[in-house]
C-alpha positions as CSV (number, residue, x, y, z in Angstrom):
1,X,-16.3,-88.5,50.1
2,X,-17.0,-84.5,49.8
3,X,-20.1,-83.9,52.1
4,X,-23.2,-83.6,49.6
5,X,-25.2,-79.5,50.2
6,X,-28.3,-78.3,50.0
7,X,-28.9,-76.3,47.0
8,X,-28.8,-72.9,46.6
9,X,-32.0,-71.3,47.4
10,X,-31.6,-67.5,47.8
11,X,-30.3,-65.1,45.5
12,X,-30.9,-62.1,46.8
13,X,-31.3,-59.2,44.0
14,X,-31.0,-55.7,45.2
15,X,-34.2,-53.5,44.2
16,X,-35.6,-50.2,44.7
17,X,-37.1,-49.3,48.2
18,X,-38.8,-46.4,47.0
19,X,-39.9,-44.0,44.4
20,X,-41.0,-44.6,40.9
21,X,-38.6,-47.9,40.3
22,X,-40.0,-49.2,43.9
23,X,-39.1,-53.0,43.5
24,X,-37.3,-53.1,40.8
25,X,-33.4,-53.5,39.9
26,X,-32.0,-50.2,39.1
27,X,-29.0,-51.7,37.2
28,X,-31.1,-53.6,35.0
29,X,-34.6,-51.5,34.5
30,X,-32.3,-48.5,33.4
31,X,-29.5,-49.9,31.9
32,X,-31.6,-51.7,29.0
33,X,-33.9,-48.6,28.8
34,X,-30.8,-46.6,28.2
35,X,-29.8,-49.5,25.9
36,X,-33.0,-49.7,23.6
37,X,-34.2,-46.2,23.5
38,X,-30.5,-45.6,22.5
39,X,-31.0,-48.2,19.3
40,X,-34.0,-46.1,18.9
41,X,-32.5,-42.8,19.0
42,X,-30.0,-43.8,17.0
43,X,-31.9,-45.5,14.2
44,X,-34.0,-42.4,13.6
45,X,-31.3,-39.8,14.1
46,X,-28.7,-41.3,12.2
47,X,-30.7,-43.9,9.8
48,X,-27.7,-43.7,6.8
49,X,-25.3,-45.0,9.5
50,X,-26.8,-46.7,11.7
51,X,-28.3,-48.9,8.6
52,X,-24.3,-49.1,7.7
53,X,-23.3,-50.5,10.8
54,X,-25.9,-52.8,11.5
55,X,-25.6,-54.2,8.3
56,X,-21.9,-54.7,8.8
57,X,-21.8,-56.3,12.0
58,X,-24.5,-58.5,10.4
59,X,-22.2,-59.7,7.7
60,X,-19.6,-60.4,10.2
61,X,-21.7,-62.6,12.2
62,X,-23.0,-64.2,9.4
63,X,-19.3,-64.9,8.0
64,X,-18.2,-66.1,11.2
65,X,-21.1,-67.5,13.2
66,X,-23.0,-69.0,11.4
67,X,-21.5,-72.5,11.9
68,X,-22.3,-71.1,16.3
69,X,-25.8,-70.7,15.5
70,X,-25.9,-74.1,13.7
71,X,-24.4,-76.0,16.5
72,X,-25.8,-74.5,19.4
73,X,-29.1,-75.0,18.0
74,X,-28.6,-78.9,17.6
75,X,-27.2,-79.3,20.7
76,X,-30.8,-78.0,22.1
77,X,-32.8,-80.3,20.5
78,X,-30.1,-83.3,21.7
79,X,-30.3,-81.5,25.1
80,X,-34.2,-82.0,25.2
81,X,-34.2,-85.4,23.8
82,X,-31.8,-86.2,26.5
83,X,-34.0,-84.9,29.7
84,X,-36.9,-86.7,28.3
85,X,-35.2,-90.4,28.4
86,X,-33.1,-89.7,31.2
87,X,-35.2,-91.4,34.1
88,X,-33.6,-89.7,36.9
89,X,-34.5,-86.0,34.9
90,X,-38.3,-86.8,33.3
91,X,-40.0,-88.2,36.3
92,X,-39.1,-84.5,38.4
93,X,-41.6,-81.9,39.2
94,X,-41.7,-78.3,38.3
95,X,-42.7,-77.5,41.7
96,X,-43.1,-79.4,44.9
97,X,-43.6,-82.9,44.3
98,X,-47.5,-82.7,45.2
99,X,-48.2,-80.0,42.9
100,X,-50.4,-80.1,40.3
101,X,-50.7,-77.8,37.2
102,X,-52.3,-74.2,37.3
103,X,-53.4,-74.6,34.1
104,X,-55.5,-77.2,31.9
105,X,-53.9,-78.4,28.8
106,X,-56.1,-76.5,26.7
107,X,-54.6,-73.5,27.9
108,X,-51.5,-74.6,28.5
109,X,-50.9,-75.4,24.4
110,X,-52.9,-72.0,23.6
111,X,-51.0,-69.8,26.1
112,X,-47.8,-71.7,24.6
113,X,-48.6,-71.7,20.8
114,X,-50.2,-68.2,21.1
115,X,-46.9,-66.7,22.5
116,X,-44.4,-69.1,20.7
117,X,-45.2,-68.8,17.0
118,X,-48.7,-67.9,16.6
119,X,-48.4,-64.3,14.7
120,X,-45.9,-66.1,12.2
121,X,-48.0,-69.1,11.4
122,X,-50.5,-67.0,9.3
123,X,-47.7,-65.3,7.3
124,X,-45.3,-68.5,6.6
125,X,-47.9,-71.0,7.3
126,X,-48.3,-70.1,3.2
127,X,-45.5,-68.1,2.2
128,X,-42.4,-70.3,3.3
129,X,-43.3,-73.7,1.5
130,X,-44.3,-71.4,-1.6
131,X,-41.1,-69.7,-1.5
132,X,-38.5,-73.3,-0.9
133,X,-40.6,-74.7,-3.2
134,X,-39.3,-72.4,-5.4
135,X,-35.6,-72.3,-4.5
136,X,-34.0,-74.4,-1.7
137,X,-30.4,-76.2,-0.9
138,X,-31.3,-78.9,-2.9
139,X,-32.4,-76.4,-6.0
140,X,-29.1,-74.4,-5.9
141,X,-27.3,-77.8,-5.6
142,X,-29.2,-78.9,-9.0
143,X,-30.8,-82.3,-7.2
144,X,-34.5,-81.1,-7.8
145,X,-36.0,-78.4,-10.0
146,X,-37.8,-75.6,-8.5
147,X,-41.8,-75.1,-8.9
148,X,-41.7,-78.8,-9.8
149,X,-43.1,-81.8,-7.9
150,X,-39.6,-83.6,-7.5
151,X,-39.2,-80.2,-5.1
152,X,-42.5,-80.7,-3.4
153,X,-41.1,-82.7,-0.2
154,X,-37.8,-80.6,-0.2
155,X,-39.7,-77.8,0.3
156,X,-41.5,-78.7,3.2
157,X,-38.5,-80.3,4.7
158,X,-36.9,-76.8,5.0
159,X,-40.1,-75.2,6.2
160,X,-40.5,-77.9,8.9
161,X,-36.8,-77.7,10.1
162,X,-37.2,-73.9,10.9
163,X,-40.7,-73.9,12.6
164,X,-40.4,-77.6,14.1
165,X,-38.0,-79.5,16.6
166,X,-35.2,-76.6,16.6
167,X,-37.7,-73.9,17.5
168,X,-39.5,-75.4,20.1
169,X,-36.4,-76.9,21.8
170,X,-34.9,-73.8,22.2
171,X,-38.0,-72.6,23.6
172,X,-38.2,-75.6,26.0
173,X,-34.3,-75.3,27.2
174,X,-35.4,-71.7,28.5
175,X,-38.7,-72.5,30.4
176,X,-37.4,-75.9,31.8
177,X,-34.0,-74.1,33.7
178,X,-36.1,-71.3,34.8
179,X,-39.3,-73.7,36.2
180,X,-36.6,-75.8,37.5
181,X,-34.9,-73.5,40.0
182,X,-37.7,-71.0,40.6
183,X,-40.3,-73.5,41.6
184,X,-37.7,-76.0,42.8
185,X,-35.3,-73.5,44.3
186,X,-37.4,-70.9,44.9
187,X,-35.1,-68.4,42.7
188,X,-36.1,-65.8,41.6
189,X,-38.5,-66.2,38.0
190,X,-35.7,-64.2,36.3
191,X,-32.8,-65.6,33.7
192,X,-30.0,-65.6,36.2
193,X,-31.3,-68.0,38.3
194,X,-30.8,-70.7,35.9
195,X,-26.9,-70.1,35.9
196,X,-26.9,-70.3,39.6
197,X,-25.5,-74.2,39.7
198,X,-22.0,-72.9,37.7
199,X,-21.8,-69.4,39.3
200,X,-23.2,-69.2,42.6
201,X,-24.0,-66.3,44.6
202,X,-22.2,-64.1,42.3
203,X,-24.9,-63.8,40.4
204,X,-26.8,-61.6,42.7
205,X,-23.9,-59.1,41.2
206,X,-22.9,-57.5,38.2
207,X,-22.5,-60.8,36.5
208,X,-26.2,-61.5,36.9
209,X,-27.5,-58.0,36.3
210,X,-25.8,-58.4,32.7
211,X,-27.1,-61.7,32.2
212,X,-30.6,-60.4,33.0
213,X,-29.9,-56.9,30.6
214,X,-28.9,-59.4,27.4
215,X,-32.1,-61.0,27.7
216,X,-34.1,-57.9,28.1
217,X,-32.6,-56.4,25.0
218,X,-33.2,-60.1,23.1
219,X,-36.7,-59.9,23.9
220,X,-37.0,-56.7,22.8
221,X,-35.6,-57.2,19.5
222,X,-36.9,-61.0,19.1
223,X,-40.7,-59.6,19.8
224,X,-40.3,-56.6,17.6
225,X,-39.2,-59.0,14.9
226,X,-42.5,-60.7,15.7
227,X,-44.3,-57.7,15.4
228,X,-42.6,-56.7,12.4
229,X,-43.6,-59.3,10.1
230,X,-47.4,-58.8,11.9
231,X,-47.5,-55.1,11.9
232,X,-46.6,-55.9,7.6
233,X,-49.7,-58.6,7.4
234,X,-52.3,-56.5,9.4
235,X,-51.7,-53.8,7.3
236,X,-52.1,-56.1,4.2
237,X,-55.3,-57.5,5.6
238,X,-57.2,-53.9,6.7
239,X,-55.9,-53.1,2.8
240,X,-57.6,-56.3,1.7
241,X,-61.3,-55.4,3.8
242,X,-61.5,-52.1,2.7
243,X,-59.8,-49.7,4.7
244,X,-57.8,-47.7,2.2
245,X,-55.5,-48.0,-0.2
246,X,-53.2,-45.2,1.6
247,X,-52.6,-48.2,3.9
248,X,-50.2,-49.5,1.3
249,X,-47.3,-48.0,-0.8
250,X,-46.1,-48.3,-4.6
251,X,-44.8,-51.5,-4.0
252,X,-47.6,-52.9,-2.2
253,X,-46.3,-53.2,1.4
254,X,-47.1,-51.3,4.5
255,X,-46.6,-47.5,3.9
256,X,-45.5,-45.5,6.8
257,X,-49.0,-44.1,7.7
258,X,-50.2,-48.0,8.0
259,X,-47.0,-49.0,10.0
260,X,-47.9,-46.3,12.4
261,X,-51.9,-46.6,12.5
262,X,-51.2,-50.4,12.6
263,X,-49.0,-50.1,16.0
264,X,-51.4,-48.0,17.9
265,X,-53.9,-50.2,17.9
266,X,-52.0,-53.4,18.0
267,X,-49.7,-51.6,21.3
268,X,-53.0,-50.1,22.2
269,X,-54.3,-53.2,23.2
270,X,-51.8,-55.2,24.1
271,X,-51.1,-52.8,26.7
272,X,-54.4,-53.4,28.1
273,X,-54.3,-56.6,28.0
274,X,-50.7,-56.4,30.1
275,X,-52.3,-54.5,32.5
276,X,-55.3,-57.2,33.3
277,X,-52.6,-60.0,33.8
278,X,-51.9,-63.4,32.5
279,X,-55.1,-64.7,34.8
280,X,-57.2,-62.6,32.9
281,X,-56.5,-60.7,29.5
282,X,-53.5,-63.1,28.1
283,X,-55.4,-66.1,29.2
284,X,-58.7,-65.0,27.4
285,X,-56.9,-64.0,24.2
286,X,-54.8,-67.2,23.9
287,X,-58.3,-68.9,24.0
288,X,-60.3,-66.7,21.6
289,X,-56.7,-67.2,19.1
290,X,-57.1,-71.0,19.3
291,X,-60.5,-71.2,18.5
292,X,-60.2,-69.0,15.4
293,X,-56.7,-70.9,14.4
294,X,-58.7,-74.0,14.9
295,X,-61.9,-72.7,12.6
296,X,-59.0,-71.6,10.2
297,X,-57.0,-74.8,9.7
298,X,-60.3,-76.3,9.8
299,X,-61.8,-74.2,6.5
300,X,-58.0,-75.0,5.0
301,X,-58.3,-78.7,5.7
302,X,-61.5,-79.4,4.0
303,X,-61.8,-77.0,1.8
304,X,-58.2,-76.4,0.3
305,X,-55.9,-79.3,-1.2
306,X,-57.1,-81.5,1.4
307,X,-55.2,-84.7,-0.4
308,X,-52.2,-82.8,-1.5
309,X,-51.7,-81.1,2.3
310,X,-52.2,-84.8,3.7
311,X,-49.6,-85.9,1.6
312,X,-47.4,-83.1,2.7
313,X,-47.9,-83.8,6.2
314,X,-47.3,-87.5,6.3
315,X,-44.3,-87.5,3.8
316,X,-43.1,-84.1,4.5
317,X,-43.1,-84.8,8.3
318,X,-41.4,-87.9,7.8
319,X,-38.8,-87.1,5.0
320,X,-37.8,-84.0,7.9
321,X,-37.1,-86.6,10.7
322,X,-35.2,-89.0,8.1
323,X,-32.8,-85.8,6.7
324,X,-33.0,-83.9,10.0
325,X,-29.8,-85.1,11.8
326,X,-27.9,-83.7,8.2
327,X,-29.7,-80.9,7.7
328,X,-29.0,-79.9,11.8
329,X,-25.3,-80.4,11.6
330,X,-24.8,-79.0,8.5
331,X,-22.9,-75.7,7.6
332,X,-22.7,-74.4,4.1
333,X,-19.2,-72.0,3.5
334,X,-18.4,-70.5,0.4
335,X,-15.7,-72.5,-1.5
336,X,-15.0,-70.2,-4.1
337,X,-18.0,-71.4,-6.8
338,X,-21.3,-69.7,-7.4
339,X,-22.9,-72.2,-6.4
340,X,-21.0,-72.4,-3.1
341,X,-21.5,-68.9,-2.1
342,X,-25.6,-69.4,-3.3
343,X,-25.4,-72.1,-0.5
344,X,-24.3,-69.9,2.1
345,X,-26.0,-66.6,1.5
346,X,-29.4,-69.1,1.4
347,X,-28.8,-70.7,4.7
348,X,-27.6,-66.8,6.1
349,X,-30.6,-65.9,5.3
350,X,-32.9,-68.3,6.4
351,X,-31.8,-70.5,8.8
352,X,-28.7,-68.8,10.2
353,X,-32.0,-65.8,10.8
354,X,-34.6,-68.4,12.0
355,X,-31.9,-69.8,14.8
356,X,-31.0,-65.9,16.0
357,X,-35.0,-65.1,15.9
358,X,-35.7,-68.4,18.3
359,X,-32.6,-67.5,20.3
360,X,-33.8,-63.9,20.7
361,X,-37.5,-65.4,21.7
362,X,-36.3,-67.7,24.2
363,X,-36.1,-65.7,27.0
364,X,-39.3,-64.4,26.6
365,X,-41.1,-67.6,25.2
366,X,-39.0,-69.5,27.9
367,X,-40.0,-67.1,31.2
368,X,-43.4,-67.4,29.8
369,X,-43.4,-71.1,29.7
370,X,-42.0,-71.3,33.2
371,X,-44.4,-69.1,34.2
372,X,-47.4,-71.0,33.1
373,X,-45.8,-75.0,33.6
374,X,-45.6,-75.0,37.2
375,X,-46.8,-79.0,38.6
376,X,-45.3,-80.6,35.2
377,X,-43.0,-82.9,35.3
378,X,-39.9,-82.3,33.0
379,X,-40.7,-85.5,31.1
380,X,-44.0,-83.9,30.5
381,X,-43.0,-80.6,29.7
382,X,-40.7,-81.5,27.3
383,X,-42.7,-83.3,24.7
384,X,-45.1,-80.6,25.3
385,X,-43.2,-77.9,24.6
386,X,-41.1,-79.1,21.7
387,X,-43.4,-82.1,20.0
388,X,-47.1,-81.2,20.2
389,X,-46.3,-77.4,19.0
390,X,-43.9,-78.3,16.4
391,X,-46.7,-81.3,14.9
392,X,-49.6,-77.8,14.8
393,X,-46.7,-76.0,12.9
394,X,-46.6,-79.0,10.6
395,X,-50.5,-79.4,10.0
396,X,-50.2,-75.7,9.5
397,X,-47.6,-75.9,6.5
398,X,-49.2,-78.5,5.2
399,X,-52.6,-77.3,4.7
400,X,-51.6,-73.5,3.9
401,X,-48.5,-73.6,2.1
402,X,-50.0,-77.4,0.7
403,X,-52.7,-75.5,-1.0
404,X,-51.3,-72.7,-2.5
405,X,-48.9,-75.0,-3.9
406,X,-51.6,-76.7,-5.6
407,X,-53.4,-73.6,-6.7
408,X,-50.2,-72.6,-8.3
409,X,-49.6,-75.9,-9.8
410,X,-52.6,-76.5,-11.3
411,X,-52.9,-72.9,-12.6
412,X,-55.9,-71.5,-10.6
413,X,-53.4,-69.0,-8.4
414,X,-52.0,-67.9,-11.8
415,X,-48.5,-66.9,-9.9
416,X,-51.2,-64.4,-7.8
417,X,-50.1,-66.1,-5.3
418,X,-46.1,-66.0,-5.9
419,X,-46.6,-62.5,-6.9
420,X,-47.7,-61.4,-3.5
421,X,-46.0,-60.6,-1.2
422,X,-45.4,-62.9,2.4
423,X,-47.9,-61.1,4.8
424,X,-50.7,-60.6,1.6
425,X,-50.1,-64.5,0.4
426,X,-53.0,-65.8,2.7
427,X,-55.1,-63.0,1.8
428,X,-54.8,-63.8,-2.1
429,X,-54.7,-67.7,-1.7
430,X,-58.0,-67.6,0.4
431,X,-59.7,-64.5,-1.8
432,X,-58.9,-66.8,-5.0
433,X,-60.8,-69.8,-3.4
434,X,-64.0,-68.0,-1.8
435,X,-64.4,-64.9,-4.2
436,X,-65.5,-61.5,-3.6
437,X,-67.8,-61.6,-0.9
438,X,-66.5,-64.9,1.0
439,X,-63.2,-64.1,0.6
440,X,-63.8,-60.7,1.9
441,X,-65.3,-62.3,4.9
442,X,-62.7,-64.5,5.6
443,X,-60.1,-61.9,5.7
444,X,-62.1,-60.1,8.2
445,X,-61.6,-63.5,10.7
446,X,-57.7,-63.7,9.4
447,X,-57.5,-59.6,10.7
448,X,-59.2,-60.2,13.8
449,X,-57.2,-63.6,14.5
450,X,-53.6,-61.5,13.3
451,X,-54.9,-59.0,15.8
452,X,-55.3,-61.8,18.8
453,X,-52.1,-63.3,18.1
454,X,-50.5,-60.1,18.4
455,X,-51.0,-58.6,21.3
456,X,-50.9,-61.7,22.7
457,X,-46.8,-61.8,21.3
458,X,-46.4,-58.3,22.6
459,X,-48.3,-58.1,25.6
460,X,-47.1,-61.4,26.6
461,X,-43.6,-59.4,26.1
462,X,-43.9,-56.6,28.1
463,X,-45.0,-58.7,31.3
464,X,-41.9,-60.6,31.2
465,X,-40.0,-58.0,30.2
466,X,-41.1,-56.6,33.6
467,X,-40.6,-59.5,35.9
468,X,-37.2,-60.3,34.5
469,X,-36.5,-56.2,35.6
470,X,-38.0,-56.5,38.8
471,X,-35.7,-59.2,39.9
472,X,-38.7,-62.1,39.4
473,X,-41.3,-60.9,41.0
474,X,-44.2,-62.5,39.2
475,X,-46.8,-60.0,41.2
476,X,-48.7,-56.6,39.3
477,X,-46.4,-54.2,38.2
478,X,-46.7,-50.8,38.1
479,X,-48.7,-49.5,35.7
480,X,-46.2,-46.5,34.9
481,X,-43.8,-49.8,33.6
482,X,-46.7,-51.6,31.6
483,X,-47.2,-48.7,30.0
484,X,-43.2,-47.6,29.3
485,X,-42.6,-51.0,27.6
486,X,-45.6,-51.5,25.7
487,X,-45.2,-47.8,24.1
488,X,-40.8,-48.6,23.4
489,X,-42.2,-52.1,21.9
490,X,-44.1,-50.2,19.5
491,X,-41.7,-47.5,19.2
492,X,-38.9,-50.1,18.7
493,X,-40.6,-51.7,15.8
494,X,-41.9,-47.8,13.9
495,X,-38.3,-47.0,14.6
496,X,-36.7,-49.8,12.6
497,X,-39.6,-50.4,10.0
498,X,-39.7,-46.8,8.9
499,X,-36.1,-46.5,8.9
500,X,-35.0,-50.1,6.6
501,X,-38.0,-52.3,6.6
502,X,-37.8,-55.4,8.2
503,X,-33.8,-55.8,7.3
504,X,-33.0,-53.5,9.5
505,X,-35.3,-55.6,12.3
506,X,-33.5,-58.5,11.1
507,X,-30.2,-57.6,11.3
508,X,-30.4,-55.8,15.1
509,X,-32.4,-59.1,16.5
510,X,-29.4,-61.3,14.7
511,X,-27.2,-59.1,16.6
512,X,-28.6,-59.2,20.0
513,X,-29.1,-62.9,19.8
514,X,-25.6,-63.7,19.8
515,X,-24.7,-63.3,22.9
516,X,-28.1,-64.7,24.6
517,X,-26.9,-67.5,22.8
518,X,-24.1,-67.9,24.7
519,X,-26.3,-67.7,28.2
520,X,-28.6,-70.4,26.7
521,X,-25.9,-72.8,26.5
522,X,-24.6,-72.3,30.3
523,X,-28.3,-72.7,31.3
524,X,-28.2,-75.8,29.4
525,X,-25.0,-77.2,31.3
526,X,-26.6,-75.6,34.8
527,X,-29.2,-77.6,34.6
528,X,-27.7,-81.2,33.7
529,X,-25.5,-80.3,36.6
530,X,-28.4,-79.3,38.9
531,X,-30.1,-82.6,38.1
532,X,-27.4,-84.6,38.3
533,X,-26.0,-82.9,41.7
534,X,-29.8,-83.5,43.2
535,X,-30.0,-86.9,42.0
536,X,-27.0,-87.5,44.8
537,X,-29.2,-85.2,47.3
538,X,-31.9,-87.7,46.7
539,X,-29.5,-90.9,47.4
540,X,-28.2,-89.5,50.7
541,X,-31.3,-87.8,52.1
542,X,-30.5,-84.4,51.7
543,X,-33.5,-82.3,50.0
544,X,-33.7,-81.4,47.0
545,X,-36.6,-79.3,46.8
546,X,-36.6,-76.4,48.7
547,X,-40.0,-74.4,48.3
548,X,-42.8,-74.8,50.2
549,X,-45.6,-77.8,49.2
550,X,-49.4,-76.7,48.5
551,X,-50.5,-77.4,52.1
552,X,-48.1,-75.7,53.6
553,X,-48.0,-72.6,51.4
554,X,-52.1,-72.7,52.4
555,X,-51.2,-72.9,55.8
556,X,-48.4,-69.9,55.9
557,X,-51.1,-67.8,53.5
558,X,-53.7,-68.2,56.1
C-alpha cells in the first residue's frame, strides 16, 4: 500500500517586497485592475459597442449554458447535503480541533446575512413574489392563471428557489474549501488554495494567479450587481422622503444625477468602513442592519397580511421542498412553439441570472464566510450557512411580497403597487398602509437600513477583494488599496448604470460568472478529496491538521 503524506501546507505566493504594491501579488493586483478599469473604459468610451457585444456573448451563454448553470447549481446544494450527513466530513473543525469560534452566533448570521443577500431582500423581499405571481413556468404552461390565487403558492415556489437552498449552498461550497485548507492547512485565505488537493504546488504559478484574477473580476461584477439594484432603491427612497424629484427621471427610475449622488455616499462610507476592519466597522454595521431588518419584518408581520404571509410561509416553504428536486434539474429549450421559447427566455432571465449572480458572489460571500467561521465544525457550518439564511429569506417573502399580494388582491394597492417599479415597490406597499406622515417615517428607517446593508455588501467587497490580491493575508491593507477598490466599485457600477441600466450589469456579471463557475466545481471535488485523503491520515496516524492549536499559537505570540 502507497505510503499515506502529510498534506500540503505551504503555497508559497510571490508578493511585492517593496514600493506601493509591498505585499501584494503583482500578477494578480494589476492584471484585474487592468481587467476592470478596461470594462470600464470601454463601457463609457465605446457604450454603442460595447452594449452590442455584451449583449451578444450574453445570448450565447444563455443559448448554450444555460442547462451548465442549472446543473452546477444542483450539484452544490447535493454537495452540501452530502458533507452534512457524511460522519467522517461534519464532525471536522474549521480550525485546530480545540478551537472555538471568533464570533457569537448573533454575529455570525448578521455578518453572513448582511453580506449574503441583505441589500436584495428589501427590493425582492416584495417585488419577486408580486411579479411570479403574475407570470411564472406554470402561467406560460397554462396550469394556473396569473394574479389569481390558484398562482399564489406557484409564485412563492419560484421566489423561494432563487433566494433559498441554491443561493446559500453556493455560498457555503466557497467558505467551507477556503476555511477548510486555510485554517486546517494553513493556506493562504485566498481561492487557490482550495484547488490545492487536485493541482498541487503549481498553483503558487500562473495557474493559481488566474484562478485568483477570475474571482476578483466575479466579485467585482457580482457586488456591482448588488449595488446596482441598491444604488436604483436608495435613490427611489431619498425620492420618496423628500429629497428631490431631480433624483428621478421620466420613467421614474434613478436619473444619472441620483445614480451618481447615490454612489458617493454609499462608496463614501463603505470605504470607511473598509478602512476600520471587519473587528470594527463591518461588525457594527452587520449589527445595526439586523436590528432594523428585525424591527422591519417585525412591523410586516403584525401589521401586514399577517394570516395570508403565514400561509405563504408554511405552504409556500413546503410546496418548494416537495417541487424542488424538478424544478433544480429542470432545463427549459425552445422546441419550436411560443410557448416553448416563453419557457426559456423566462428561466434566462430569472433563474439562468440568479445562478450567475450567486456564482459571481461566491467568492466574495464564500472568503467572507471563511473569514468569519473559523472553530465551526463543517456539520455546523453547513446548516448555518445554507438553512438558517435561506428560512429568513423565506419569512421575508412571505411577509413582504405576502402582503402586497393581498393589498393587490383585495383592491387596497389598486395595481400601485404593480405599477411601481422593483426598488419603489416597498416604498408604495408600506406608504399605502401607514399614510402620509407614518409612511414617510418608515421610509426614512427603509433608507437608512438600504444604506447599512450597502456598504456592508460593498465594503465587505473591497476587503476581500484585497486579501485575495495580497495572496491571503487577512492583516490591514494599505490604505492607498482600500481606497482604489472602493472608488472602481463605485466607478464600476456609474459606468454600467449610466451606460444600459442594470442590463448592461446583468449581462457583464453573467459573463464573468461562467468561468468562476467552473473553479467552483473543482473546489467542490478538492475538497471531497481532501476529506476523504485525511480521513486515511487519521486511520494511520499521520496528521491531518497542520496549523498551530490556541495554546500554542499563545505561546509562539508571546
Amino acid at each position: 500500500m502507497a505510503k499515506i503524506e502529510p498534506p500540503l501546507s505551504h503555497l508559497p505566493i510571490k508578493t511585492a517586497e517593496g514600493g506601493f504594491y509591498h505585499g501584494f501579488s503583482l500578477d494578480v493586483t494589476v492584471t484585474s485592475k487592468l481587467a476592470v478599469g478596461g470594462l470600464v473604459l470601454w463601457a463609457v468610451a465605446f457604450p454603442a459597442q460595447a452594449g452590442t457585444i455584451l449583449g451578444g456573448l450574453n445570448k450565447f451563454i444563455l443559448a448554450n449554458f444555460a442547462a451548465w448553470y442549472v446543473y452546477v447549481m444542483a450539484f452544490f446544494v447535493l454537495v452540501c447535503l452530502a458533507l452534512a450527513l457524511w460522519p467522517a466530513a461534519g464532525k471536522l473543525k474549521l480550525g485546530h480541533d480545540d478551537e472555538t469560534p471568533e464570533f457569537d452566533n448573533f454575529s455570525w448570521f448578521s455578518m453572513m446575512f448582511g453580506a449574503g443577500i441583505g441589500v436584495g431582500m428589501l427590493t425582492w423581499a416584495v417585488a419577486e413574489p408580486i411579479y411570479h405571481f403574475r407570470n411564472n413556468p406554470d402561467v406560460i404552461q397554462g396550469l394556473a392563471s396569473g394574479e389569481n390565487m390558484d398562482n399564489f403558492l406557484n409564485a412563492y415556489k419560484w421566489s423561494y428557489l432563487h433566494w433559498g437552498f441554491s443561493a446559500w449552498s453556493s455560498y457555503a461550497v466557497a467558505g467551507l474549501a477556503l476555511a477548510y485548507f486555510t485554517y486546517r492547512r494553513g493556506l493562504p485565505l485566498t481561492i487557490r488554495s482550495s484547488l490545492t488537493p487536485l493541482f498541487g504546488k503549481s498553483l503558487s504559478g500562473p495557474l493559481g494567479h488566474l484562478v485568483d484574477i477570475v474571482a476578483v473580476i466575479a466579485t467585482i461584477l457580482g457586488v456591482a450587481q448588488t449595488l446596482g439594484f441598491g444604488v436604483e432603491q436608495f435613490v427611489a427612497g431619498m425620492s420618496k422622503i423628500g429629497i428631490g424629484a431631480w433624483l428621478l427621471n421620466e420613467e421614474g427610475n434613478a436619473s444619472s444625477l441620483g445614480i451618481i449622488v447615490a454612489l458617493l455616499i454609499i462608496m463614501g462610507a463603505s470605504t470607511l468602513s473598509a478602512l476600520s476592519g471587519v473587528g470594527k466597522g463591518i461588525k457594527w454595521l452587520s449589527n445595526l442592519n439586523m436590528a432594523l431588518s428585525i424591527f422591519l419584518l417585525a412591523f410586516l408581520t403584525i401589521f401586514g397580511a399577517t394570516w395570508f404571509g403565514f400561509q405563504a410561509l408554511v405552504m409556500g416553504t413546503l410546496n418548494y421542498i416537495m417541487e424542488l428536486p424538478s424544478m433544480l434539474l429542470t432545463v427549459y429549450r425552445t422546441d419550436g412553439t411560443e410557448t416553448g421559447a416563453a419557457l426559456e427566455g423566462w428561466q434566462g432571465g430569472w433563474t439562468v441570472f440568479y445562478w450567475a449572480w450567486w456564482v459571481a458572489f461566491a467568492p466574495f460571500v464564500g472568503l467572507f464566510l471563511a473569514r468569519i467561521s473559523r472553530g465551526r465544525t463543517i456539520r455546523e457550518f453547513v446548516l448555518g450557512a445554507m438553512i438558517v439564511p435561506s428560512i429568513m429569506c423565506f419569512v421575508w417573502f412571505s411577509f413582504g411580497g405576502g402582503t402586497a399580494i393581498d393589498m393587490e388582491l383585495n383592491g387596497t394597492a389598486a395595481g400601485a403597487i404593480f405599477g411601481s417599479t422593483d426598488g419603489a415597490k416597498i416604498f408604495t406597499m408600506t406608504g399605502l398602509m401607514l399614510g402620509d406622515l407614518l409612511g414617510w417615517g418608515m421610509a426614512v428607517l427603509i433608507v437608512i437600513l438600504l444604506m447599512t446593508y450597502l456598504v456592508t455588501s460593498a465594503d465587505s467587497a473591497v476587503l476581500i477583494v484585497n486579501t485575495i490580491n495580497a495572496a491571503g493575508d487577512e492583516g490591514p491593507k494599505a490604505r492607498p488599496h482600500i481606497i482604489f477598490w472602493g472608488v472602481t466599485l463605485g466607478v464600476v457600477v456609474a459606468a454600467l448604470l449610466l451606460v444600459g441600466g442594470l442590463t448592461a450589469i446583468q449581462t457583464a456579471m453573467v459573463i464573468g460568472a461562467l468561468p468562476f463557475s467552473v473553479v467552483m466545481l473543482l473546489m467542490c471535488l478538492g475538497l471531497f478529496k481532501a476529506i476523504y485523503r485525511d480521513g486515511l491520515r487519521a486511520r494511520h496516524g499521520v496528521a491531518a491538521v497542520t496549523v498551530d492549536g490556541p495554546e500554542l499559537a499563545a505561546a509562539a505570540a508571546e
